[in-house]
C-alpha positions in Angstrom: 0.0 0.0 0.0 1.0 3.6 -0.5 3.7 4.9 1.8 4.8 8.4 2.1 6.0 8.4 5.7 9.8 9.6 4.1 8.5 12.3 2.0 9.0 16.0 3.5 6.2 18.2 2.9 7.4 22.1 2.6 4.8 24.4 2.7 4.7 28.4 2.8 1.9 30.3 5.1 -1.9 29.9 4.6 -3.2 32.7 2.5 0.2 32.2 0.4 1.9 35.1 -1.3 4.7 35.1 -4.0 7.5 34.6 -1.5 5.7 31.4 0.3 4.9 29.7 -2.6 8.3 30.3 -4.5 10.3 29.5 -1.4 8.2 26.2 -1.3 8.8 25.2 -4.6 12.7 26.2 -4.9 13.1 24.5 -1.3 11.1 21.2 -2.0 13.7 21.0 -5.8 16.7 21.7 -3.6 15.7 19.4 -1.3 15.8 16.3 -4.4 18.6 17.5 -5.4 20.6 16.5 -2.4 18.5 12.8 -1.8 15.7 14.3 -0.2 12.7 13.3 -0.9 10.4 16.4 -0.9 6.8 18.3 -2.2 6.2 21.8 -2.4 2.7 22.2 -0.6 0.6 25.4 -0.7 -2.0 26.0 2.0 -5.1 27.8 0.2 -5.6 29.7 -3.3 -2.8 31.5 -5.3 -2.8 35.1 -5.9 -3.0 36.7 -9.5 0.8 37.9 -9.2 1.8 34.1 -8.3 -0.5 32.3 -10.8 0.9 34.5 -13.4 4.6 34.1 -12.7 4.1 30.0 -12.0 2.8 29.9 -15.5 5.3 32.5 -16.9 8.2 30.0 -16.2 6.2 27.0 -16.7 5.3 25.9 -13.0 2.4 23.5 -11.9 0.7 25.2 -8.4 1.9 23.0 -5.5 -0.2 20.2 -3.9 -3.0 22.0 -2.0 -2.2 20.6 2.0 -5.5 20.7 3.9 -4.2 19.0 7.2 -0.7 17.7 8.3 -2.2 15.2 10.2 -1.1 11.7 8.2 -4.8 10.3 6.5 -4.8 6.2 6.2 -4.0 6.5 2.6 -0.7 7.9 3.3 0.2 5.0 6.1 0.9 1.8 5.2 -1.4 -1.0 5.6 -2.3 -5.3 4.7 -3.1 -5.3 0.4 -7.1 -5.8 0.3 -8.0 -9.3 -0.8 -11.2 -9.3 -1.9 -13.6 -12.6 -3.5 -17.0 -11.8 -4.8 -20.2 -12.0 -3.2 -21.1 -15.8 -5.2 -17.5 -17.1 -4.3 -18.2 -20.6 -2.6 -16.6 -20.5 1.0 -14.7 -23.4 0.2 -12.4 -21.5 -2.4 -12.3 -18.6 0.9 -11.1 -21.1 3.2 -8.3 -21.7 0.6 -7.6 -18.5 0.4 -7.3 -17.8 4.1 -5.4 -21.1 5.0 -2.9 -19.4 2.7 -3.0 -15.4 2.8 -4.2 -15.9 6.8 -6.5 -12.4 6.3 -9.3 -10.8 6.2 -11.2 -10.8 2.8 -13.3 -8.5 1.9 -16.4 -9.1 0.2 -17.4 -6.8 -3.0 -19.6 -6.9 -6.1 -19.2 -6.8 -9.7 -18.1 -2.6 -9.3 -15.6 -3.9 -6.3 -17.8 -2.0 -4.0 -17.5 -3.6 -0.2 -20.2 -5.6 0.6 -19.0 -7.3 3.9 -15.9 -9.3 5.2 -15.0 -12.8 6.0 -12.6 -13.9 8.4 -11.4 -17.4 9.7 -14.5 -17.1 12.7 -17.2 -16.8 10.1 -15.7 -19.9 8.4 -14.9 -21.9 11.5 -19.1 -21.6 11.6 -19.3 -23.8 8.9 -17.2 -26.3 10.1 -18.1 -26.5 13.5 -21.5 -25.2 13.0 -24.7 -27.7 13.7 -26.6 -30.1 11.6 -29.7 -27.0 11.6 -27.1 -24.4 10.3 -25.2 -26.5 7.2 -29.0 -27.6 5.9 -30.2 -23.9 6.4 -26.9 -22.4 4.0 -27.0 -25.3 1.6 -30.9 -24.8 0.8 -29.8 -21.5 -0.7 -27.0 -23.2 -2.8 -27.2 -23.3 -6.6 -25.9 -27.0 -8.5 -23.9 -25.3 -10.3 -22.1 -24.0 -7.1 -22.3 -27.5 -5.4 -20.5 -28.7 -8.5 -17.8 -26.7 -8.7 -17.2 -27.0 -4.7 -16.4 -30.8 -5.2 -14.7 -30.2 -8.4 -17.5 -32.2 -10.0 -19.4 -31.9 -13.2 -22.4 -30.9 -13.5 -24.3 -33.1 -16.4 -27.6 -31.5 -16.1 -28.8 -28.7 -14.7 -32.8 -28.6 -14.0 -34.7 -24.8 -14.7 -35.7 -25.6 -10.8 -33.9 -26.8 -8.5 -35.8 -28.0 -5.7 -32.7 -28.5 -2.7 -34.1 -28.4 0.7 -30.3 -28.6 2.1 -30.3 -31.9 3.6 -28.5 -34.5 2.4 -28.5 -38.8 2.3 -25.4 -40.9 1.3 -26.1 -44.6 0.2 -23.3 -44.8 -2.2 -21.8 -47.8 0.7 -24.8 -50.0 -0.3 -26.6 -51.3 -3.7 -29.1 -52.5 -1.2 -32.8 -50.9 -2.2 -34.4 -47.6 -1.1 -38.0 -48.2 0.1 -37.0 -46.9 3.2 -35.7 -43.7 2.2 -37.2 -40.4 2.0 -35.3 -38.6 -0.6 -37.7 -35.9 -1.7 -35.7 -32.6 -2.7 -32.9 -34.2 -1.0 -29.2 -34.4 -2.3 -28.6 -37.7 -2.6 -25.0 -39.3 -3.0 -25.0 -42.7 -4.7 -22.4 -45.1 -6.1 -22.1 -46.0 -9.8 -25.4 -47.9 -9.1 -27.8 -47.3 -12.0 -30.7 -49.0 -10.3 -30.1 -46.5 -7.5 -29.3 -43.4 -9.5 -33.0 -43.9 -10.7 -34.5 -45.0 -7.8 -33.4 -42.0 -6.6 -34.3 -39.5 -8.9 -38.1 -41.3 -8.6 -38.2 -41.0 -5.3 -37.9 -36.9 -5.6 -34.4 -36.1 -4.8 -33.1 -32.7 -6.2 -29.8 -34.0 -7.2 -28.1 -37.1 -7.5 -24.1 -37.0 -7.2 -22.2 -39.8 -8.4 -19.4 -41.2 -7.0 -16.8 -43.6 -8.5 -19.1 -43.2 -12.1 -17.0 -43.6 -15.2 -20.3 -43.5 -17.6 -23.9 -42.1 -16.7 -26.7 -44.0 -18.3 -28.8 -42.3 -21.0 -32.0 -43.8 -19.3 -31.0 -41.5 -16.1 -30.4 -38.6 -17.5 -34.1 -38.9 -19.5 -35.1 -39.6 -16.1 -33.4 -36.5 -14.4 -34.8 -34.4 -17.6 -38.7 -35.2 -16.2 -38.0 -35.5 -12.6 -36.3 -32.1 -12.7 -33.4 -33.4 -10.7 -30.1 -32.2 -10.9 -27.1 -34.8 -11.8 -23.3 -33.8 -10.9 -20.8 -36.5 -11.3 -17.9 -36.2 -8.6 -14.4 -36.5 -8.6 -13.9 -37.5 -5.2 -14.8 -40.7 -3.0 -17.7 -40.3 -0.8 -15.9 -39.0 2.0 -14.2 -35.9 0.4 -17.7 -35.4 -1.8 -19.8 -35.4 1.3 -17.3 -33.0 3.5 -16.5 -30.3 -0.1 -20.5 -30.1 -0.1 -20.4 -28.2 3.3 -18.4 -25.6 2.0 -20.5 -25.3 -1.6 -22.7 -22.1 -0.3 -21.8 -18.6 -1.1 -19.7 -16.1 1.5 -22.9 -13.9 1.4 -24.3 -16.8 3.4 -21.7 -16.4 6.5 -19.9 -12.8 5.6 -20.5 -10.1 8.2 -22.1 -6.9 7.0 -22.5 -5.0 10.0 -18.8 -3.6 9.6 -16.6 -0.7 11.3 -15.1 0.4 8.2 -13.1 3.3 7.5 -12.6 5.9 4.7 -8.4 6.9 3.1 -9.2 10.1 3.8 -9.9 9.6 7.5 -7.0 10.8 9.9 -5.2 8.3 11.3 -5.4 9.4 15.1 -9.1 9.9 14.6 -9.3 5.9 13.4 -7.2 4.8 16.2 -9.4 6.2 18.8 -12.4 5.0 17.1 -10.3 1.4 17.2 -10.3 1.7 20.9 -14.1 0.8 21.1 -13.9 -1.9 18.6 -11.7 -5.2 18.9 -11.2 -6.5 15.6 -8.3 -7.8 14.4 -8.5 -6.0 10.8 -11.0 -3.1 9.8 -11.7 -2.4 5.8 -10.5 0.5 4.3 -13.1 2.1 1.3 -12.2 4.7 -0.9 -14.7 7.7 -1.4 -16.8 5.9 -3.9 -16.9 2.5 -1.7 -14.6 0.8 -3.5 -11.9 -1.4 -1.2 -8.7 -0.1 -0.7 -7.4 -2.3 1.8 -7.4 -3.4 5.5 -5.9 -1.4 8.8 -5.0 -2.5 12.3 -3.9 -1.4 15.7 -0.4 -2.4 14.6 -0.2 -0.2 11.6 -1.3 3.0 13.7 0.9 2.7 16.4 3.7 2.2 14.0 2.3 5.4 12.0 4.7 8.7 12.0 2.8 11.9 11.3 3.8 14.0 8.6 7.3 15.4 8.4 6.8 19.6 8.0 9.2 22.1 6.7 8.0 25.7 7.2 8.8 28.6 4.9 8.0 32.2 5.4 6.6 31.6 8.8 6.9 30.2 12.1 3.6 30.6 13.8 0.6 27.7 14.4 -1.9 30.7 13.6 -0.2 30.7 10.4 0.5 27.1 9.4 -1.2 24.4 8.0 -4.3 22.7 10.2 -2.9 20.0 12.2 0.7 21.3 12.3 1.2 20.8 16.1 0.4 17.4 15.5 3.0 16.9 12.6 6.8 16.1 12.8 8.3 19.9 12.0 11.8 19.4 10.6 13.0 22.9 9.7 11.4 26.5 9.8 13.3 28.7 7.2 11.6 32.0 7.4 12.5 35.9 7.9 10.2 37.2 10.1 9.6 37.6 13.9 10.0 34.6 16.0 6.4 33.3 16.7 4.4 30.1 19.0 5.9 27.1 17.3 7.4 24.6 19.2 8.9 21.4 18.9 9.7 17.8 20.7 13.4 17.3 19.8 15.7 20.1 18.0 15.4 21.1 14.3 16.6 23.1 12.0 15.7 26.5 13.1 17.0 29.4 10.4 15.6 33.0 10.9 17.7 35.8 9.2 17.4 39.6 9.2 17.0 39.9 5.1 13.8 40.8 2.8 12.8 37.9 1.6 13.2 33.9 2.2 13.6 33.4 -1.5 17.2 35.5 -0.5 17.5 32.3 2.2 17.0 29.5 -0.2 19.4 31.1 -2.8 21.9 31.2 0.0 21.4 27.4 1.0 21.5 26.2 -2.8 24.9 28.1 -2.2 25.7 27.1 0.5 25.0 22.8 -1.2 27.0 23.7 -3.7 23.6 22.8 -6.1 23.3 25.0 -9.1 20.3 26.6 -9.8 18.1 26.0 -12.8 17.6 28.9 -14.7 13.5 29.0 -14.0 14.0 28.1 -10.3 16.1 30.7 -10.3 13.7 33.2 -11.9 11.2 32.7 -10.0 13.4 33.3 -7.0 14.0 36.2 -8.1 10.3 37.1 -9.1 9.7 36.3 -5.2 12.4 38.8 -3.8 11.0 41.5 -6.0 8.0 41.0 -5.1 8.5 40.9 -0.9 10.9 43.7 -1.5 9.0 45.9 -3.4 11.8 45.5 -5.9 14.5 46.3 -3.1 12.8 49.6 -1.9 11.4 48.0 1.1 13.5 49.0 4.6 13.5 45.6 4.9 16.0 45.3 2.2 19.3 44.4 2.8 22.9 44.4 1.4 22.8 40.5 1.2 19.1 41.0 -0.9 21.2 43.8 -3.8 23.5 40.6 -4.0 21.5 37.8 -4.7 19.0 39.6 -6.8 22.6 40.1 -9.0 22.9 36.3 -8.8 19.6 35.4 -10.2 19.6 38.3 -12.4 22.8 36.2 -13.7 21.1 32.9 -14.0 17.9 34.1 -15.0 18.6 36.4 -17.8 15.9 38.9 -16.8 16.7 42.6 -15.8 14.9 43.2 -12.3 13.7 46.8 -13.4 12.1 45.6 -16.4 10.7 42.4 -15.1 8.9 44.1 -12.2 7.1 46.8 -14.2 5.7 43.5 -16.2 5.2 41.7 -12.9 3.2 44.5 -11.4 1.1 45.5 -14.0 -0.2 42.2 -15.3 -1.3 41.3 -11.9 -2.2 44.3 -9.8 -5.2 45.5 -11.0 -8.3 45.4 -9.0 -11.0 46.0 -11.3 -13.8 44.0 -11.3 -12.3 41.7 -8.3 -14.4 40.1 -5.8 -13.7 42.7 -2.8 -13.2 39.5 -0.4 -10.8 37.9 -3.0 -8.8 41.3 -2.7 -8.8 41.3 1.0 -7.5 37.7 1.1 -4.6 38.0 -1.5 -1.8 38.5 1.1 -3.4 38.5 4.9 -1.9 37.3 8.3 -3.4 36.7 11.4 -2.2 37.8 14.6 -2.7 37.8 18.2 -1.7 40.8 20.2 -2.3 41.6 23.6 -5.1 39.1 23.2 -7.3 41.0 20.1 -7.2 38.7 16.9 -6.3 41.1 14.1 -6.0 40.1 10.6 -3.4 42.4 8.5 -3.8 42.3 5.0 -1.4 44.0 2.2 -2.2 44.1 -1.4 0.8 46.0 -3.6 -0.5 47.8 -6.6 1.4 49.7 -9.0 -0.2 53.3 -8.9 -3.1 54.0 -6.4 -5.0 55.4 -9.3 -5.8 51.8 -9.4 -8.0 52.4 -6.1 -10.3 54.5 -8.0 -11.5 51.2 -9.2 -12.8 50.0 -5.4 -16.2 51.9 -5.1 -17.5 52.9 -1.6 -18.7 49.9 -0.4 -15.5 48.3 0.1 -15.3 49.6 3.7 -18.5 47.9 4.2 -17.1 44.7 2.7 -14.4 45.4 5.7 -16.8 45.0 8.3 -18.7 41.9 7.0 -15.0 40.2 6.6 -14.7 41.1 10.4 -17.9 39.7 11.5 -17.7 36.5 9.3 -14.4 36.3 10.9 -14.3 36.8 13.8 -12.2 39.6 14.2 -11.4 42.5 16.3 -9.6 44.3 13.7 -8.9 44.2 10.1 -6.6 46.4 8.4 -5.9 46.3 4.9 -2.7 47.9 3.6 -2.4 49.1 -0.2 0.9 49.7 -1.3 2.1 51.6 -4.4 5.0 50.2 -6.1 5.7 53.1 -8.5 4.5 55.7 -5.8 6.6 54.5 -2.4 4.1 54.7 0.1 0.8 52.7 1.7 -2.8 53.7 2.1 -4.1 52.1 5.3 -7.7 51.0 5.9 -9.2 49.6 9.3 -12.4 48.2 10.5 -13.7 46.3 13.3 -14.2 47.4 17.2 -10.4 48.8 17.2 -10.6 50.5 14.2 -9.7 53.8 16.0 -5.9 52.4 16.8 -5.4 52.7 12.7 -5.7 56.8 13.1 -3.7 56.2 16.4 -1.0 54.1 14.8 -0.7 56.1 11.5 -2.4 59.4 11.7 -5.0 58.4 9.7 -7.7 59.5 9.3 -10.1 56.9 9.2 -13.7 59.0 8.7 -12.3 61.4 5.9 -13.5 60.8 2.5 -9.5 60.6 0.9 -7.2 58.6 2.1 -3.8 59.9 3.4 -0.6 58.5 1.6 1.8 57.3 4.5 5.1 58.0 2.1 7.7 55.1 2.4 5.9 53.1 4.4 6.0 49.9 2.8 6.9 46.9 5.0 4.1 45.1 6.8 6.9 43.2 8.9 9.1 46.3 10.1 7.0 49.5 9.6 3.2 48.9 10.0 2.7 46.0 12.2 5.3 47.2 15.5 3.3 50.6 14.9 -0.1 48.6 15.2 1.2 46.7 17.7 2.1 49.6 20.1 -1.0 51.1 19.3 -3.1 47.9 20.3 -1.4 47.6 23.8 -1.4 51.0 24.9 -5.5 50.8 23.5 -6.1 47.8 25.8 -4.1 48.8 28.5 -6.5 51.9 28.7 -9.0 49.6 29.6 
C-alpha cells in the first residue's frame, strides 16, 4: 500500500503570497537535489501575481495541503484481498489457509459488501446439523458442482434442494425406506439407485466412483427435474466439499466498522479503541476497497514530516501542524508560537525575503540553480521587496537579486514593471478575494487582528474600489471573527501605503498612523512599505497601549 511516511512536505503560510509559494517550490527541488525526498505544498488559493509568474516559467501550483495530520491512505497497511459476493466459501477457506487475512467481500463494481474472516468460516465447520442444511438450501448446483470439483451433467430450470442430504453410495441394497424428496442424494455408480433415486424426488443425485452415466437417467433427471453432478472424489471428500459449496454472502458479516483513506489516522485509532477487531476495511470515497488497517499499523504510523517557509507561527500554518513532525522552519520574520519535541533546523535571518535564504542554501550545497528556479526566485524577492525599496532590504538582498539576475537572464527593473502590471489590478475583483490575496493573522495583547497588504502599481488603481469596500471590511470582520482588520495598499511606483481599518479597534489605525479613518480621501503614508518592520510594530504599540487603557 501507498507509503509516504519519508516524504518531506514544505509548505509556505496559509493565504500564500509570491514569497511562500516560491520559497516552497525552490526549497522542495533543492531538497531532491541532495537525496531528499520532498513536495512543495501550498496551504489555500494563489494570488493573481503568483499564478501568473508560475505559469510565466512553466510551473504547476503545489499540492494544496488541507491538514498535516497523516490520513490512512498515506500510512501503510495489509493489500485488500477481496472474493465476490457468489464465491463458494470453500475457495475462501483456501484463500485464508494461505493469505491468513481478512477478505473482503465486494460486487461486480468492487464495491465492499461485507468481510469474511477465519471465525465466520470456522461456523461452517463446527456449525450444527440445523445451520449447514439452512446455507446449503440457498446453494445453486452449479455452485455445489464446482465445490467438489465435480461436473455438472444436467442442470434442472428448478432446483428443488431443501439442504439436507443422504449418502447410500456404501450400499446397492434398495431404497423403500428412504425419503429422498428434494434431497441431495449421493449414490455409487449404481444405475438402479441413480433412478431410484431421482423417482423418489431427490433434487440432485451426485455420483461417485461413475466412469459413464446411463442415457436412461439422465431422461429420467430431464422429467423428474433433478439435478445430476458427477464427482471427482470418494464419498468422503464429496460429502465433507459439499459443506463448504454455499456462497460467502451466506456467513460474511455486513455489520462492519469500516473506514474511509481520507480519515486521519489518530481519529481511526481512537475509534479502534471501542472496537476489537483484528482488521478493519479501508473504502475509498466511492466505496470501493482499498485495503485493511489494524492497531499495529497506527501505532507504528509517523505523522507528517513539515518544513515551514515564510513563517513560524501555528496561527499561520497548515491545520494539524502541532500534530506533525516539524523538521526545519526557514523564514524571515519575527519569532512566533511554534514549538517542537526534539531540536530542528531552526533558520531566521534579518533579510527581505526567504527566496534570498534559499538562494543562499543552494549556495551554501554547492547545487546549481536551474535557470527557472532561479527566476522565480527572483520574481519572489522582487516581489516581498517591493523591488529592493522595502527597509527591509538588505545588502545580502542587492547581491542575490545580481545572482539570479545572472542565472535568470531577466533585468529586475524591467521584469517588475511586467510583474506588477499584469497582476495588480483590481478592477472588477471580488472585494473579499482582494482582502484575502496577502493576509496574516495575529494575536496581540489578546485582540485577533487580521493584516492584509495588497501591492499595486499606482493607487490610481484604487479608483476602481467603489465605496462599499469599507462595508465589505466589516462583513470580513464579522464573518471572521475579528477585532480588527486592516488592509494595507501599497504603491510600487508611488513608495508609500494607504491604510484601511475596520472592526471594534478601528480607531488604533488613526492612532497608529495618523490616519484619518472618517475622511473621504485617504492619506498617503510616504515610504511606508513593510508590513513586517513599519506597520505591524506601529499597530502593535498602538493595540497595547488601547487595551491597556481599559
Amino acid at each position: 500500500m501507498k507509503n509516504e511516511k519519508d516524504l518531506v512536505h514544505i509548505c509556505g503560510h496559509r493565504h500564500p503570497d509570491t514569497d511562500s509559494v516560491v520559497s516552497a517550490i525552490a526549497y522542495a527541488h533543492l531538497k531532491n537535489e541532495i537525496g531528499i525526498p520532498a513536495v512543495a505544498c501550498r496551504l489555500g488559493k494563489l494570488s493573481d501575481e503568483t499564478e501568473f509568474l508560475l505559469e510565466r516559467f512553466g510551473f504547476e501550483a503545489p499540492m494544496l495541503l488541507k491538514d498535516a495530520r497523516a490520513t490512512l491512505d498515506e500510512i501503510e497497511m495489509d493489500e485488500a484481498l477481496s472474493i465476490h459476493i457468489d464465491t463458494s466459501i470453500k475457495t475462501a477457506m483456501e484463500i485464508t489457509e494461505e493469505k491468513r487475512q481478512t477478505l473482503a467481500v465486494v460486487d461486480d463494481r468492487n464495491q465492499l459488501l461485507g468481510v469474511v474472516t477465519s471465525s465466520n468460516l470456522a461456523r461452517v465447520a463446527m456449525g450444527d446439523t440445523a445451520h449447514t442444511i439452512s446455507l446449503l438450501k440457498r446453494t445453486s448446483a452449479k455452485a455445489i458442482a464446482r465445490a467438489i470439483d465435480g461436473e455438472l451433467v444436467y442442470n434442472p430450470v428448478q432446483f428443488h434442494f431443501n439442504g439436507k442430504t443422504s449418502i447410500i453410495a456404501i450400499s446397492k441394497t434398495k431404497l423403500e425406506n428412504y425419503e429422498l424428496t428434494d434431497r441431495l442424494v449421493i449414490v455409487g455408480n449404481d444405475t438402479e439407485s441413480q433412478m431410484t433415486a431421482i423417482q423418489k424426488g431427490a433434487a440432485c443425485i451426485v455420483m461417485v466412483w461413475t466412469d459413464v452415466i446411463e442415457e436412461e437417467v439422465l431422461d429420467l433427471a430431464r422429467q423428474y427435474d433433478c439435478a445430476v453432478i458427477k464427482s471427482t472424489h470418494g464419498t468422503m471428500n464429496t460429502s465433507r466439499y459439499l459443506l463448504f459449496a454455499p456462497s460467502v454472502r451466506e456467513v460474511m458479516t455486513t455489520d462492519l466498522v469500516h473506514y474511509n483513506v481520507n480519515e486521519f489516522v489518530d481519529d481511526v485509532g481512537r475509534s479502534m479503541l471501542k472496537t476489537r477487531y483484528r482488521s478493519y476495511p479501508v473504502v475509498d470515497d466511492v466505496g470501493n476497497i482499498y485495503g485493511f488497517v489494524s492497531r499495529y499499523h497506527i501505532l507504528n504510523n509517523t505523522s507528517k514530516k513539515i518544513i515551514l517557509v515564510d513563517h513560524n507561527e501555528y496561527s499561520q500554518s497548515v491545520e494539524g501542524a502541532e500534530d506533525a513532525e516539524i523538521l526545519e522552519v526557514i523564514d524571515h520574520h519575527r519569532i512566533g508560537d511554534i514549538n517542537t519535541v526534539k531540536p530542528i533546523y531552526f533558520r531566521n535571518e534579518i533579510i527581505g525575503s526567504t527566496a534570498s535564504i534559499i538562494t543562499k542554501l543552494y549556495n551554501e550545497h554547492g547545487v546549481e540553480i536551474p535557470k527557472d528556479v532561479a527566476s522565480l526566485l527572483l520574481s519572489a524577492l522582487i516581489s516581498d521587496t517591493l523591488n529592493l525599496k522595502s527597509p527591509t532590504t538588505t545588502p545580502q538582498d542587492f547581491k542575490i537579486a545580481m545572482q539570479l539576475e545572472t542565472i535568470s537572464g531577466l533585468d529586475r527593473f524591467d521584469f517588475a514593471q511586467e510583474m506588477y502590471e499584469a497582476t495588480s489590478g483590481l478592477k472588477n475583483k471580488d472585494y473579499e478575494d482582494i482582502i484575502n490575496q496577502d493576509i496574516k493573522t495575529f494575536y496581540i495583547s489578546g485582540k485577533k487582528i487580521m493584516v492584509s497588504q495588497i501591492l499595486i502599481y499606482h493607487f490610481t488603481e484604487l479608483d476602481a474600489i467603489h465605496d462599499t469596500f469599507e462595508d465589505s471590511m466589516e462583513e470580513y470582520v464579522q464573518k471572521h471573527g475579528l477585532d480588527l482588520l486592516v488592509v494595507v495598499f501599497t504603491s510600487i511606483a508611488d513608495n508609500g501605503s494607504i491604510i484601511v481599518g475596520a472592526g471594534a479597534l478601528k480607531s488604533v489605525v488613526d492612532d497608529a498612523f495618523a490616519v484619518d479613518s472618517e475622511g473621504a480621501e485617504r492619506a498617503v503614508l510616504q515610504d511606508v512599505v513593510s508590513r513586517k518592520n513599519q506597520i505591524l510594530p506601529r499597530l502593535s504599540m498602538a493595540i497595547d497601549a488601547f487595551v491597556g487603557k481599559k
